[in-house]
C-alpha positions in Angstrom: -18.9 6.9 -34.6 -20.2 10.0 -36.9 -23.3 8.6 -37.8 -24.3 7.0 -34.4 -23.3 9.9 -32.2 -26.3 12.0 -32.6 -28.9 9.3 -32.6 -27.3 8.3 -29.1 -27.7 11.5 -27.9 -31.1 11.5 -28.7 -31.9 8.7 -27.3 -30.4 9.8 -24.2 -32.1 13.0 -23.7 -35.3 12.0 -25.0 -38.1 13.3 -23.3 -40.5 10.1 -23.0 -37.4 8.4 -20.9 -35.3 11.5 -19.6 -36.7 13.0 -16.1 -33.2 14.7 -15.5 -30.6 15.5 -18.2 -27.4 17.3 -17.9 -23.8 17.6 -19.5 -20.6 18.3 -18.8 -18.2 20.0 -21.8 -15.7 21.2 -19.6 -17.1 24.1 -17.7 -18.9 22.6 -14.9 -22.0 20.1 -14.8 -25.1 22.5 -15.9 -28.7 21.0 -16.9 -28.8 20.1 -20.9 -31.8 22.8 -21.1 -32.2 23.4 -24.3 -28.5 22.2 -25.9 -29.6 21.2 -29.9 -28.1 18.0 -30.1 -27.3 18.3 -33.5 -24.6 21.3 -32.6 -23.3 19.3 -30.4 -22.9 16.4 -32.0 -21.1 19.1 -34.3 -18.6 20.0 -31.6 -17.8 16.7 -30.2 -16.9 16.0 -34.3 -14.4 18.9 -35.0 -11.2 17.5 -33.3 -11.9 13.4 -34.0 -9.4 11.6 -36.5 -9.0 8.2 -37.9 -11.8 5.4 -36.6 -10.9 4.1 -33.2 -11.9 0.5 -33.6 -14.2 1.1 -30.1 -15.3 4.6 -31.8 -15.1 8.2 -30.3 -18.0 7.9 -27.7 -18.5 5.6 -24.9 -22.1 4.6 -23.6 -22.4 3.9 -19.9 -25.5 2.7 -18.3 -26.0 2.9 -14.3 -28.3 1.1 -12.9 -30.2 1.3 -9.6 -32.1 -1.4 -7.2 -35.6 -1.6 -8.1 -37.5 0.8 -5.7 -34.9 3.7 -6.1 -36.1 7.1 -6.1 -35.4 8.9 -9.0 -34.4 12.2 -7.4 -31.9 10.0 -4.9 -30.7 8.1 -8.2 -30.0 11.3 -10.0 -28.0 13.1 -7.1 -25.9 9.9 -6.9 -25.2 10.0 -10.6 -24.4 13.7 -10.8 -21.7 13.0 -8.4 -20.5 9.6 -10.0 -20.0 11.1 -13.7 -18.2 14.4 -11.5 -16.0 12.3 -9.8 -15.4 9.8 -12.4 -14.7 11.8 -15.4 -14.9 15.4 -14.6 -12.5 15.5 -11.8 -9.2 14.8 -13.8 -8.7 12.2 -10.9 -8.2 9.1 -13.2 -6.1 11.0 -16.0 -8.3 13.2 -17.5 -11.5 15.0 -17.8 -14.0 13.8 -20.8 -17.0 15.4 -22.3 -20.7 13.7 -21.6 -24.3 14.2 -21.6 -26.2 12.3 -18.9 -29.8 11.6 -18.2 -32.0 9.6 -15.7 -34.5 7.1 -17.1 -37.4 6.1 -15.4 -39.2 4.7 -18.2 -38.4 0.9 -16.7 -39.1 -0.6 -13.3 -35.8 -0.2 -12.4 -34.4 3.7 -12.9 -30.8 3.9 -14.4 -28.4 6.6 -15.7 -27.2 7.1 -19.5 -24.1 8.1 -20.2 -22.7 9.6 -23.3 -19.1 9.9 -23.0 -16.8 11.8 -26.0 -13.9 10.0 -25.5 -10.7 12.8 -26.1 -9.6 14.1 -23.0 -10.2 17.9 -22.3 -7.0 18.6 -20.6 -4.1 15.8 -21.2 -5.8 14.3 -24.8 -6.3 10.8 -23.2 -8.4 8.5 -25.2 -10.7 7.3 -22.6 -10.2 2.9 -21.8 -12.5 1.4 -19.4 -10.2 -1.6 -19.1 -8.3 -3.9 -16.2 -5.0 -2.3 -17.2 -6.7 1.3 -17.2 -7.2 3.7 -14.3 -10.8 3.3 -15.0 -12.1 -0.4 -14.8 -15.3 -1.6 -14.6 -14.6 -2.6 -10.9 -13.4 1.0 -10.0 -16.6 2.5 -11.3 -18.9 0.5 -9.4 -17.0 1.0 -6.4 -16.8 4.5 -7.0 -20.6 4.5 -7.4 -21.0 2.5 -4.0 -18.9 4.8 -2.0 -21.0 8.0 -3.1 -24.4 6.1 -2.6 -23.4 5.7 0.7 -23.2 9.2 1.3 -26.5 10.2 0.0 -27.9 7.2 2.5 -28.3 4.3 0.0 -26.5 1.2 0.8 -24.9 -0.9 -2.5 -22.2 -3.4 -2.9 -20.0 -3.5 -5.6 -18.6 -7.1 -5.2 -16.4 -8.2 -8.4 -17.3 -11.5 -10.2 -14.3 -13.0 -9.3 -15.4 -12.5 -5.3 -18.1 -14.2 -6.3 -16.1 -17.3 -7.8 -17.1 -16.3 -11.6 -14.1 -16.7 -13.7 -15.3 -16.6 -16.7 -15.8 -13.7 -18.9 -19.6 -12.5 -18.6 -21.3 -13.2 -21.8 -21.0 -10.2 -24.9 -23.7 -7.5 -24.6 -25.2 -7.8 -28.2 -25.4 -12.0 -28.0 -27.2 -11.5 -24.6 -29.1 -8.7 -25.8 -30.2 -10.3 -29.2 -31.3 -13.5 -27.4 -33.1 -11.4 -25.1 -35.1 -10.1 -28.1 -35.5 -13.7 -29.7 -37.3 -14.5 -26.3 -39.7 -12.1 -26.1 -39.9 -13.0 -29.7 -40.5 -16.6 -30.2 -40.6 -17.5 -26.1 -37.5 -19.8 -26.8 -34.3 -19.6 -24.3 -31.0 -19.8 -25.7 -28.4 -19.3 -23.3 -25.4 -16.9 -24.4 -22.0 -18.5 -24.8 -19.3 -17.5 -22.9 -16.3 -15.9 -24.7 -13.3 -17.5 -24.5 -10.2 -16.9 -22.9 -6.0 -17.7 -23.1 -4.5 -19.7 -20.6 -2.4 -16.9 -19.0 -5.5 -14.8 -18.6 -7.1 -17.5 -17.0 -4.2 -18.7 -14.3 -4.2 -15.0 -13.4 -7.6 -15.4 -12.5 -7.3 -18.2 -10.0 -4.1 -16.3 -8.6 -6.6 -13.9 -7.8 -9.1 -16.2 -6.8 -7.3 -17.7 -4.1 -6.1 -14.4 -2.9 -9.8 -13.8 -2.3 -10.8 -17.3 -0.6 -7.7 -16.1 1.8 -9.4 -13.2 2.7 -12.6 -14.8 3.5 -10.7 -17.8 5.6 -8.4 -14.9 7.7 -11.8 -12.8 8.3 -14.1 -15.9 9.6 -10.6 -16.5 11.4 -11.1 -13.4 13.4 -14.7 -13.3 13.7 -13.7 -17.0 15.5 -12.0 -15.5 18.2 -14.8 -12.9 19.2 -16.3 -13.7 22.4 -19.6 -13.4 21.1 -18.8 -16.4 18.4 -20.5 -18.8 21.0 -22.6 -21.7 19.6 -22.7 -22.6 16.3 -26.3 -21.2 16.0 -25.4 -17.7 17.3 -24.9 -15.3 14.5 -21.1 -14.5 14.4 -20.5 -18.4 14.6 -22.8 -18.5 11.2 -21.0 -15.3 10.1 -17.7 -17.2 10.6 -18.9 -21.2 8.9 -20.3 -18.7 6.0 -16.7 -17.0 5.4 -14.4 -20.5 5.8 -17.2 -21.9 3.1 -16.8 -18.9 1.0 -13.0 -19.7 1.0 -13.3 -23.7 0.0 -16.1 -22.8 -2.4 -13.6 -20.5 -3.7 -10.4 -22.5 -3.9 -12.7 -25.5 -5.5 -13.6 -22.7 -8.4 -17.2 -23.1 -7.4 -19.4 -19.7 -7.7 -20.7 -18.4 -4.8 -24.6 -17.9 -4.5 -26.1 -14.4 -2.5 -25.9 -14.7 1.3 -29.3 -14.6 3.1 -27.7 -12.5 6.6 -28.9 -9.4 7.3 -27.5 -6.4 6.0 -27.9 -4.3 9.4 -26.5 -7.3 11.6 -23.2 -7.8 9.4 -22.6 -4.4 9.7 -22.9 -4.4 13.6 -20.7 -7.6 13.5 -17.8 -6.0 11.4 -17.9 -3.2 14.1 -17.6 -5.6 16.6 -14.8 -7.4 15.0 -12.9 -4.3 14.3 -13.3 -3.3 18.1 -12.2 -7.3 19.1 -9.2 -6.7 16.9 -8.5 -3.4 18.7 -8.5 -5.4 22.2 -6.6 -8.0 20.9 -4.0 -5.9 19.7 -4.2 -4.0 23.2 -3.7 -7.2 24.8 -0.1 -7.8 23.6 1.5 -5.1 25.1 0.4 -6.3 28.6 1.2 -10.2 27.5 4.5 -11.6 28.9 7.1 -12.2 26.7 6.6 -15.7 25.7 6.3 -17.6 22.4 2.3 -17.0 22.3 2.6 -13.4 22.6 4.5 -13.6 18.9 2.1 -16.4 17.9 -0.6 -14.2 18.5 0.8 -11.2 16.5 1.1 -13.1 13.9 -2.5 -14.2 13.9 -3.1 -10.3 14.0 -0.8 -9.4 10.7 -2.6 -11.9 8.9 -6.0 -10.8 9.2 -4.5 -7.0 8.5 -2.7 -8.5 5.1 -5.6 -10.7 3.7 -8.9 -9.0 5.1 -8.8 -5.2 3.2 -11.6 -6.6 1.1 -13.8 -6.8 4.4 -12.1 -3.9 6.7 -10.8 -1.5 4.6 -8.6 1.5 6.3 -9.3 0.0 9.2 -6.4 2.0 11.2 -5.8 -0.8 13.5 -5.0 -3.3 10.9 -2.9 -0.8 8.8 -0.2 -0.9 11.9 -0.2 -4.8 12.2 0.2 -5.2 8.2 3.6 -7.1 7.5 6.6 -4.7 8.0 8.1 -3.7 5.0 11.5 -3.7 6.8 11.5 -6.3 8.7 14.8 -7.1 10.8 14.0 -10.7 12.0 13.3 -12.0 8.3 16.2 -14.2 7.6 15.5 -15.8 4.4 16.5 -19.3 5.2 13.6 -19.7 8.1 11.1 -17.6 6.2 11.1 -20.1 3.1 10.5 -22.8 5.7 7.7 -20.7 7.6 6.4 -19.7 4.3 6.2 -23.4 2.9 4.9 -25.1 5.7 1.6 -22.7 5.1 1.7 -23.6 1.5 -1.9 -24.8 0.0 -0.3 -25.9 -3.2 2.9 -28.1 -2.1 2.8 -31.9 -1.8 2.2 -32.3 1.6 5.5 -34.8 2.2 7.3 -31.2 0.9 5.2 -29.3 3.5 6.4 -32.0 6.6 9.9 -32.0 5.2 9.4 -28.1 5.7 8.1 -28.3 8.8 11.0 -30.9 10.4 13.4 -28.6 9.6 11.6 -25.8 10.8 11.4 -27.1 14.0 14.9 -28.2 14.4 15.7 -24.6 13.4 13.5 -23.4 16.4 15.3 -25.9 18.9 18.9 -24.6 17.9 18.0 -21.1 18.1 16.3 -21.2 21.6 19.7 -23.1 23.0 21.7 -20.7 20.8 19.8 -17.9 22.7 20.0 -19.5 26.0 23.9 -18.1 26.5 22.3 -14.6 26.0 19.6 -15.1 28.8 20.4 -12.1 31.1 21.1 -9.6 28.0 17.9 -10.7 26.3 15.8 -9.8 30.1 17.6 -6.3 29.9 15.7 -6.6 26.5 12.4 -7.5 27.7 12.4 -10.9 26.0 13.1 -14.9 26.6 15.1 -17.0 24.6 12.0 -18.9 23.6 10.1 -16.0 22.6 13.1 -14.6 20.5 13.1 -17.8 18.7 9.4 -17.4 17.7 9.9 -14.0 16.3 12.4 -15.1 13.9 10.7 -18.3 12.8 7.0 -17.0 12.9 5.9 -16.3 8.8 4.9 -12.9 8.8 5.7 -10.1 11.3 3.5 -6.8 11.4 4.9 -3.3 12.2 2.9 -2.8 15.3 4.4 -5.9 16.7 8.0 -4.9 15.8 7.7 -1.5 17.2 6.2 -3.5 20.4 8.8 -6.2 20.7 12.1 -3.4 19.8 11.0 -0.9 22.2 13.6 0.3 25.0 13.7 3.5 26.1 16.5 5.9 26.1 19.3 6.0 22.4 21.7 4.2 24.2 19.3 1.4 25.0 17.9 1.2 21.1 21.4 1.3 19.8 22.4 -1.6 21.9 19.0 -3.8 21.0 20.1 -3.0 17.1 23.2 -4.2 17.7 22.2 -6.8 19.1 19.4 -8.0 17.4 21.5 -7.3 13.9 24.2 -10.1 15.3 21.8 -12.7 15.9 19.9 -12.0 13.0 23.1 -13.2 11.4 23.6 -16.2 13.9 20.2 -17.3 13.1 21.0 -17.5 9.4 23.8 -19.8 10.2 21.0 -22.2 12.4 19.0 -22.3 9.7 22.0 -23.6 6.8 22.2 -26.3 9.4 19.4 -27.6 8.1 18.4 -26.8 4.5 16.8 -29.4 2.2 18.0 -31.0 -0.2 18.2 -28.7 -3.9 14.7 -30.7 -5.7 12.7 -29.5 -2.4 14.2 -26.4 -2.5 13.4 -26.0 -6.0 9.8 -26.9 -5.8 9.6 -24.5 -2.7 11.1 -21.8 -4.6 9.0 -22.2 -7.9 5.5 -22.7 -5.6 6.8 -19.3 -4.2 7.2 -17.4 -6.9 3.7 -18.6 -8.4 2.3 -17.7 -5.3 3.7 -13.9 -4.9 2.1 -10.8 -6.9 3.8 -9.7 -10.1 5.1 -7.0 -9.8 7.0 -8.3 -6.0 11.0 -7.8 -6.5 12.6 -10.9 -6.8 14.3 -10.1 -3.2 11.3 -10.4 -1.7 10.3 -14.1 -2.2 12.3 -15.4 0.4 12.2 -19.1 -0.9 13.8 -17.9 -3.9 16.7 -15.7 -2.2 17.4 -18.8 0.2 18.2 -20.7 -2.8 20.4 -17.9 -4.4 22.5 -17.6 -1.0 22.5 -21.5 -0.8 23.8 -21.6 -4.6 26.4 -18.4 -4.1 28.1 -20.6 -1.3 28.7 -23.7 -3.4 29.7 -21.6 -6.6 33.8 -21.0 -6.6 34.6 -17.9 -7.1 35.6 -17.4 -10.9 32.0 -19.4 -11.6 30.3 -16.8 -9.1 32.2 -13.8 -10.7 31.2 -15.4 -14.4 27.5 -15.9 -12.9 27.7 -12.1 -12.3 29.7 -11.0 -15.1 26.4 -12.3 -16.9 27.1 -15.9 -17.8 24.2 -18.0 -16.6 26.1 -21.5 -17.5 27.2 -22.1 -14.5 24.3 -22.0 -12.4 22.9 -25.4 -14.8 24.9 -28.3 -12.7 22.9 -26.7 -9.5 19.2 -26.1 -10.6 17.2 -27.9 -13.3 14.1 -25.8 -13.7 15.0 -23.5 -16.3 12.7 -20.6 -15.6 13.8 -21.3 -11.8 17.4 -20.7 -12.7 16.9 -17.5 -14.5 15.1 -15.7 -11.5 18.2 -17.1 -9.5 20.2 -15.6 -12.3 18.4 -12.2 -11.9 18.8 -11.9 -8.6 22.4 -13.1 -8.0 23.4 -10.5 -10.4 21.0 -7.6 -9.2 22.3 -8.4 -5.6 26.2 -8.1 -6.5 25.8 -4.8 -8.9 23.9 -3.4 -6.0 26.7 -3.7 -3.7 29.2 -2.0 -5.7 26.9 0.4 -6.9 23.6 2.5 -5.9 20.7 0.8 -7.5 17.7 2.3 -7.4 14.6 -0.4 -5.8 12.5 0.6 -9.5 15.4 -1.5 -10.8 15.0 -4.8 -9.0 13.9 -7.6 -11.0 10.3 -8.5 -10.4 8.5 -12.3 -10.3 6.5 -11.3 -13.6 9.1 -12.8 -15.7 8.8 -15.7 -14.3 5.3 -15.9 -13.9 4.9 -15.2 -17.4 7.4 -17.9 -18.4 5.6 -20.5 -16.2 2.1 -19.8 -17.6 3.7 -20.0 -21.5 5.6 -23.6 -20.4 1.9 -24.6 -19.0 0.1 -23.2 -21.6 2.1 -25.4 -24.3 2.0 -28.2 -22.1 -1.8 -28.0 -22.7 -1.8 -27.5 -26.3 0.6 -30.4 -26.6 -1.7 -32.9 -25.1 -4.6 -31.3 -26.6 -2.7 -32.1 -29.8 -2.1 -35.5 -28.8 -6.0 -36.3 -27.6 -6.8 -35.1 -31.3 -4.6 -37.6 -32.9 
């Protein structure tokens, strides 16, 4: 505020700390000089209104591993506040005054941000929901240490299994002062935190521990993986322990392996992913050929925390349009993989998922010569449409043929038994409870902000429900009458996504919709986290009593 502005600024560019000082007001980065901080202060006064309840000016600390020199420490910093909040990248340039401190063992960087933006009057928020998060400036900062030569991580605390919110800055730095006070330890207490906030966090937390389990997954197959006492087979245990650490909400303590040898080991990996990619455009066309590219989009959709921009694994990610997802098998693939279903929901799954397979490779079987002008076996055809994800690369592998003509045909033909295959599948779809509970698990698992059309347990039951409706109920049901959809599906936040999508699907057909339109999985989610909060209060309620 008014009155703390210019004492922050002067204890930022105070000379007993300060070995490097320089601002930033709009022109370009120059050295503070001479800059009377009490004009300033002065400046940074003459547009602010009202009081913010977080005030006009932000103070933002860097800090450095022990050992840093200061010189390093000060280029990296220049660059960091440039990039951060002088480059309009995250929505507008800010005002600040910077200085390196050296006057601890451990040199860090004050900043003094005014908080109006220069060019688009944004109030700066360092928030989750913002373009500037705590996260994003660390990793910021790690990616432009790197390029002056220091190596930093920048891992968040829920990588590390913390879900929790960290302790409030003034308790821990009061306590801090009672210690060196009195010599008495008082841990801080830990602020707390809704229900929602905190199922979002182990969403994200098991999004994680799948990372970890698909990377030690790769780092298995390497040839080099060996014994268990080699290093890649330690890198690999350390991963898959990561991931059950993780999905057990235990925290996960600093790893002892050496810096230089994980990096040589992530190069090898990323070079063992390359041949094994490689590899499956000389394989044969059998069902392990798809097996195999599925093991591939995997790793490329669940290990960007440990290979980002890795080229390779950008063209095996999951297609976006894929033409062998028929929603009926993929709920089945998709719940058979499940961590969170019953397991007598996951065998029931996997039964039918199999039958599914059988039928489609006799179904296939009349088509043998046409699908050898294709370059493919019934058997393997029948693994493309059952496998749980399929990635680009693979796609673009299996579809290739040669001349238009050729394409055309394989389109064609792969369009009509896309439709066949759905027909397989009804053959043997569970009874509506388990396809409830695969649906719901479904759309707890997927991400927000997903369309509704792309959970494929949920579109299975909507095309399942569609069939059995008659027509004037369907045409009601789309009209925007949800009634009759209650004799087929009990879970009411279940029955509104059906609802949603049903309706989405039909206007789409007789009208362009745009995809920004689509119902997305957040209502749900939202609505699933309330009924669970509530569920908790109520029995907290009832333990009171």
């Amino acid at each position: 505020d008014r009155t703390g502005l210019k004492n922050l600024l002067n204890y930022v560019t105070r000379d007993e700390a300060a070995t490097s000082v320089w601002h930033e007001q709009g022109a370009g980065v120059r050295d503070f000089g001479e800059t009377a901080v009490g004009r300033l202060a002065s400046d940074w006064q003459a547009g602010w209104k009202g009081a913010p309840k977080r005030g006009h000016v932000d103070h933002i600390v860097m800090s450095f591993p022990k050992g840093t020199d200061a010189g390093l420490a000060a280029a990296i910093a220049r660059d960091w506040g440039e990039a951060m909040l002088g480059s309009g990248g995250y929505g507008d340039r800010w005002r600040y005054v910077a200085a390196l401190h050296t006057n601890t063992d451990q040199v860090h960087a004050h900043f003094a941000v005014e908080k109006h933006g220069l060019d688009e009057g944004r109030f700066l928020s360092i928030s989750r929901h913002s373009a500037i998060s705590y996260d994003v400036m660390k990793a910021v900062e790690v990616e432009i240490a790197a390029r002056h030569g220091l190596e930093l991580t920048a891992t968040s605390r829920l990588s590390r299994g913390i879900v929790d919110y960290p302790p409030r800055p003034t308790e821990v730095k009061a306590l801090t002062a009672h210690r060196h006070a009195t010599g008495e330890i008082i841990e801080p207490t830990v602020p707390p935190m809704s229900a929602e906030e905190r199922v979002r966090r182990l969403e994200a937390l098991a999004v994680i521990g799948a990372a970890y389990e698909e990377a030690g997954a790769l780092l298995a197959l390497s040839p080099e993986a060996g014994p268990p006492e080699t290093f890649m087979a330690r890198l690999s245990a350390a991963l898959n322990s990561a991931a059950q650490s993780l999905r057990k909400g235990e925290r996960l303590m600093p790893d002892t392996l050496d810096d230089a040898a994980l990096d040589e080991a992530m190069a090898r990996n990323r070079e063992e992913f390359q041949r094994l990619s490689a590899q499956l455009a000389s394989d044969p066309p059998t069902p392990e050929r798809v097996q195999l590219a599925t093991a591939l989009a995997r790793v490329a959709a669940e290990s960007a925390v440990v290979f980002p921009d890795e080229p390779a694994m950008v063209a095996f990610a999951p297609a976006a349009d894929d033409p062998y997802r028929v929603d009926r098998i993929a709920a089945l693939a998709e719940a058979v993989e499940s961590a969170t279903l019953a397991p007598e929901v996951r065998a029931e799954a996997q039964r039918a998922l199999d039958h599914t397979r059988d039928d489609l490779v006799a179904l296939f079987e009349g088509r043998a010569d046409e699908l050898n002008r294709f370059q493919t076996t019934p058997e393997e055809l029948a693994e493309r449409f059952v496998a749980p994800v399929r990635g680009e690369a693979a796609i673009r592998l299996w579809d290739r043929q040669g001349d238009v003509a050729e394409t055309v045909l394989w389109a064609e033909l792969r369009g009509a038994l896309a439709t066949e295959a759905a027909d397989v599948a009804a053959a043997h779809e569970l009874s509506m409870p388990v396809m409830e509970l695969i649906a719901k698990d479904a759309l707890l698992a997927a991400e927000a902000s997903v369309p509704l059309s792309d959970v494929a347990a949920l579109g299975a039951l909507a095309e399942r429900i569609e069939e059995r409706l008659d027509p004037a109920d369907l045409k009601a049901v789309i009209a925007g009458n949800e009634e009759p959809l209650n004799a087929y599906i009990a879970d009411p936040v279940l029955r509104d996504a059906v609802f949603d999508e049903i309706r989405f699907e039909a206007q789409s057909q007789d009208a362009v919709r745009l995809a920004a339109d689509a119902p997305t999985v957040a209502r749900a989610k939202a609505a699933y986290a309330a009924t669970e909060a509530s569920a908790r209060h109520d029995a907290t309620d009832i333990h009171t009593i």
